[in-house]
C-alpha positions in Angstrom: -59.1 224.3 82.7 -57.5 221.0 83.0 -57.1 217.7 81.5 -58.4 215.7 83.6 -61.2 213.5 81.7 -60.7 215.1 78.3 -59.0 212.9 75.7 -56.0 215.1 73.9 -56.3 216.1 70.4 -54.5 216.3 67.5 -51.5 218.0 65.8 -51.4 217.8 62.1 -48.5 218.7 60.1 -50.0 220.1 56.8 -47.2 220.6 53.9 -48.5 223.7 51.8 -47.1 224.9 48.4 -43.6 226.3 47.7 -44.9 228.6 45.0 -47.8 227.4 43.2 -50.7 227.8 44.9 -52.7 225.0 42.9 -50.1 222.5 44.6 -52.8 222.4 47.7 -54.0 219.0 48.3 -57.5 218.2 48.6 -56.9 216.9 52.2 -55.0 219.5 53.4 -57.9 221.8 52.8 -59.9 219.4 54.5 -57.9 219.5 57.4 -57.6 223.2 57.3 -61.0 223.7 57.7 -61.9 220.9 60.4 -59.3 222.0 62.8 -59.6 224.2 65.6 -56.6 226.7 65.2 -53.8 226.9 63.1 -50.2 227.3 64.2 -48.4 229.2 61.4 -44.9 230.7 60.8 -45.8 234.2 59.8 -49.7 234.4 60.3 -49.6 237.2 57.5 -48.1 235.2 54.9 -50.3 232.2 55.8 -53.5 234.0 55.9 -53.1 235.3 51.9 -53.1 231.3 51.9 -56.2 230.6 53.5 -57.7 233.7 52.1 -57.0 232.0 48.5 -58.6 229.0 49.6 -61.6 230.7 51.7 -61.2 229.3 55.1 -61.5 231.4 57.8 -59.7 229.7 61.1 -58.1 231.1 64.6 -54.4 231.3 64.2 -51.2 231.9 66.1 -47.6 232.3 65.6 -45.1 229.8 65.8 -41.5 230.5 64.9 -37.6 230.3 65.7 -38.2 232.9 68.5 -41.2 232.1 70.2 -40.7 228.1 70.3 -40.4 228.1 73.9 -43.6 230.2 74.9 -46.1 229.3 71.7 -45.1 225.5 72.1 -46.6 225.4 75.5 -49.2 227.4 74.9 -50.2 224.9 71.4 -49.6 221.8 73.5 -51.9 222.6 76.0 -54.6 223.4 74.1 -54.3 220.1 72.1 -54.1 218.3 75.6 -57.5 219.5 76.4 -58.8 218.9 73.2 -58.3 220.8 70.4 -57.3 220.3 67.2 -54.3 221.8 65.5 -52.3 222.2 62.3 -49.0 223.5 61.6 -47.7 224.7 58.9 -44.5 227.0 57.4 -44.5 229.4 54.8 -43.8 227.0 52.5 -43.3 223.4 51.9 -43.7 220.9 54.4 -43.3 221.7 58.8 -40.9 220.4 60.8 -37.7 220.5 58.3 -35.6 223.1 58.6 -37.7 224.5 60.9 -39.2 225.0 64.8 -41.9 222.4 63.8 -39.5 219.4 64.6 -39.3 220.8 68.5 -43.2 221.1 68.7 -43.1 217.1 67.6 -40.7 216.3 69.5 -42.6 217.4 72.8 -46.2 216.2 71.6 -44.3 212.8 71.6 -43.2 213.2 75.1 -46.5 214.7 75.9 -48.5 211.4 74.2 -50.3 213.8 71.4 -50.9 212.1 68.3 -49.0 214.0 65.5 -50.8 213.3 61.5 -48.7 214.3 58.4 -50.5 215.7 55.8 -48.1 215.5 52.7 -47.2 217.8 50.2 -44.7 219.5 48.7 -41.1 219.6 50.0 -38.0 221.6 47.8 -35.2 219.0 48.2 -37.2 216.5 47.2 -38.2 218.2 44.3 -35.0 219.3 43.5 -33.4 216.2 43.6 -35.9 214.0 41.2 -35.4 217.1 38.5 -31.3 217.4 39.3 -30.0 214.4 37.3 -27.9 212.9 39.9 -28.3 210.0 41.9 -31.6 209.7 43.7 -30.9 206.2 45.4 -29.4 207.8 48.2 -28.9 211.3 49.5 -28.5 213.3 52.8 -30.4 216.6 53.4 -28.1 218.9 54.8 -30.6 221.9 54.8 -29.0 225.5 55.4 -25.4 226.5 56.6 -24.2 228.5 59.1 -23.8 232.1 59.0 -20.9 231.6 60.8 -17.5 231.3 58.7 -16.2 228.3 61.0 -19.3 226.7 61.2 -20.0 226.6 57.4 -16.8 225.0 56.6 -16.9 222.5 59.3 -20.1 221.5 58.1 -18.4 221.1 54.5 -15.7 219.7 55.4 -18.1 216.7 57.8 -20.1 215.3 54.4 -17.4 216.4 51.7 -16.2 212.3 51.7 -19.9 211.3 51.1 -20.8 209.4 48.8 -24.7 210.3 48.8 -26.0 213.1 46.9 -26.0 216.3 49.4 -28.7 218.5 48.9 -28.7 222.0 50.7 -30.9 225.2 50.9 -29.6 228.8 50.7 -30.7 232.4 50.0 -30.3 234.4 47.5 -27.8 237.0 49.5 -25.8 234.1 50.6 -25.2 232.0 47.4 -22.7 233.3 45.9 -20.0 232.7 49.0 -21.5 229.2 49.7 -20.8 228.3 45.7 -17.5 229.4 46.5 -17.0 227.8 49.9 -18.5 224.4 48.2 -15.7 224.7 45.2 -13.4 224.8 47.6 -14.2 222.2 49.6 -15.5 219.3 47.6 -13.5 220.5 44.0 -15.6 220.7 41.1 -18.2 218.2 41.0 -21.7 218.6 39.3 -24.4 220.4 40.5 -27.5 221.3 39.8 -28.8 224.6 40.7 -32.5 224.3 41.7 -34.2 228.3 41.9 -38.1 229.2 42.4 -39.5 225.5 42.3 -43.1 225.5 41.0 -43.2 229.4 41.0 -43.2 231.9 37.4 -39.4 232.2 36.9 -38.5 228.3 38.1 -35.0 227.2 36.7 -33.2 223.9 37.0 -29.7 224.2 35.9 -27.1 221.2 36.1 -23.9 222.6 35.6 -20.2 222.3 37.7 -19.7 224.0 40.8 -16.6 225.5 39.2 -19.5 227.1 36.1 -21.8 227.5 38.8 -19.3 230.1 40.4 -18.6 231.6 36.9 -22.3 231.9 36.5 -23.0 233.9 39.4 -20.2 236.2 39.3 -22.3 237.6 36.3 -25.5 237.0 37.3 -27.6 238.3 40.2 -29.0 235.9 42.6 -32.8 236.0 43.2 -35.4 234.0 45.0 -34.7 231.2 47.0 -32.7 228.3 46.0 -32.0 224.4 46.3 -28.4 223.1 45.7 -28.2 219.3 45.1 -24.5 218.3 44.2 -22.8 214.5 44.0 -21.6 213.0 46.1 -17.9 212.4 46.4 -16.2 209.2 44.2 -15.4 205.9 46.0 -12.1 207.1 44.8 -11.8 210.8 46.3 -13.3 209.2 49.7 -10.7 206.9 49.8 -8.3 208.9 49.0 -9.1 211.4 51.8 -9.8 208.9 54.4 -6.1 207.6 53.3 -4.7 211.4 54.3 -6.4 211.8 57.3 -5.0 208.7 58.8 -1.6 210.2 58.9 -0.3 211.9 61.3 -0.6 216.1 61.1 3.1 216.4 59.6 3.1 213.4 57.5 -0.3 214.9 56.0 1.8 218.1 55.5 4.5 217.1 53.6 2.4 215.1 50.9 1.3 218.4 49.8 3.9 220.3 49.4 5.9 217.2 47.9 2.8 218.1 45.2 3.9 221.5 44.7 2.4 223.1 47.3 3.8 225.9 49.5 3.3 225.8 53.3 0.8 228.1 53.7 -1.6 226.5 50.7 -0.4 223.1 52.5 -1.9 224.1 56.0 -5.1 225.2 54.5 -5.2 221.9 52.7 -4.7 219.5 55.7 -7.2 221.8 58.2 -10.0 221.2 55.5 -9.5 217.6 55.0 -9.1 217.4 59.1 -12.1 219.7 59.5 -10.0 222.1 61.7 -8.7 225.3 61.9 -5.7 226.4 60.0 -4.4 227.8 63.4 -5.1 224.1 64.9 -2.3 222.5 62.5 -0.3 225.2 63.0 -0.3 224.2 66.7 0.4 221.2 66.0 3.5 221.5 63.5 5.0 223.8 66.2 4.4 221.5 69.0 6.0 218.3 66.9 
């Protein structure tokens, strides 16, 4: 079939709950039962969805490894006509997830994309977290990778907006630590199981926050929001990093640093490797 003559549909982006199930909006339902196929990150856990609200609809898989293939295969059923909705396993498409590259090519394919809002976790997270709502930056999950991660930390740690973050349960306890570490002991608040049976929203210090969870077990999934960094601290940092490698150096061990701690010190603020300033100190 081709699309010659046939006016392209539609792609909706339909947020669905994070754990409450009576967080459904009336239009989302509508549009889950108008549409010709759904495009869902696990079809499985969608369908208990659909089963709760009684529609019965086509669907297909659309997730991190299949973006390529299924993308192609949604676009060009829309461009001949259809109707489709995507939606994640929880929340709202298209952040933090495949969804944004499915946008991105209905825009470069001239399909007419519809949010449907609803729920999202950060933003909940942050309106409950008691810090500054006026301004913030959605940094969503970190790297796996041990480089990565602090590189990411290290990129936003002079910010002055609110960061909010997601992480897993089998992951949080090294990320509390990794964030200690990089941005010092600031407040956060620790946002766990938003909207579901054992929901917690507990503002503390990252510095408690570590303590916390060095006794207790992580469970469920979880929403970090922490402050952003002082006028002060940003200044201060930006100040550092404007010397040169060996100038940065010596102002910490003049604090009572030893070289070693020093190095580690400077590569954080630089957003390097410790093995990079090395380099450096040896070539100057």
């Amino acid at each position: 079939m081709t699309t010659e003559n046939k006016q392209p549909g539609v792609l909706y982006l339909v947020a669905t709950p994070i754990g409450n199930l009576d967080d459904i909006t009336y239009r989302a339902v509508k549009v889950l039962e108008e549409v010709d196929f759904i495009a869902a990150e696990d079809t499985r856990h969608s369908l208990k969805l659909l089963n709760h609200l009684g529609i019965t609809k086509p669907m297909t898989s659309y997730f991190e490894h299949n973006i390529r293939q299924k993308g192609e295969y949604i676009i060009d059923r829309i461009l001949n006509g259809e109707t489709a909705a995507l939606i994640s396993d929880a929340g709202t498409p298209a952040i933090s997830d495949p969804g944004e590259d499915l946008v991105r090519i209905c825009h470069e394919k001239g399909v007419r994309v519809i949010p449907v809002p609803g729920a999202v976790a950060g933003i909940n997270a942050l309106i409950c977290s008691g810090l500054s709502t006026s301004r913030f930056s959605f940094e969503g999950f970190l790297s796996v990778n041990k480089k990565s991660r602090q590189e990411h930390l290290n990129s936003v740690k002079q910010s002055p907006y609110t960061l909010i973050f997601y992480e897993a349960p089998h992951k949080l306890k090294r990320t509390l630590s990794d964030m200690l570490e990089s941005f010092g002991n600031r407040k956060i608040t620790i946002a766990r199981e938003l909207t579901k049976k054992y929901e917690e929203i507990l503002p503390m210090t990252l510095e408690d926050a570590v303590k916390y969870y060095d006794e207790t077990e992580p469970k469920g999934e979880y929403v970090l929001v922490i402050e952003g960094a002082s006028p002060e601290v940003a200044q201060d940092e930006n100040e550092l990093n404007s010397l040169d490698v060996l100038e940065h150096l010596d102002f910490y061990i003049k604090s009572g640093m030893d070289k070693k701690e020093a190095m580690k010190r400077v590569a954080q603020d630089r957003g390097v490797s410790r093995r990079d300033i090395y380099a450096q100190t040896i070539k100057e």
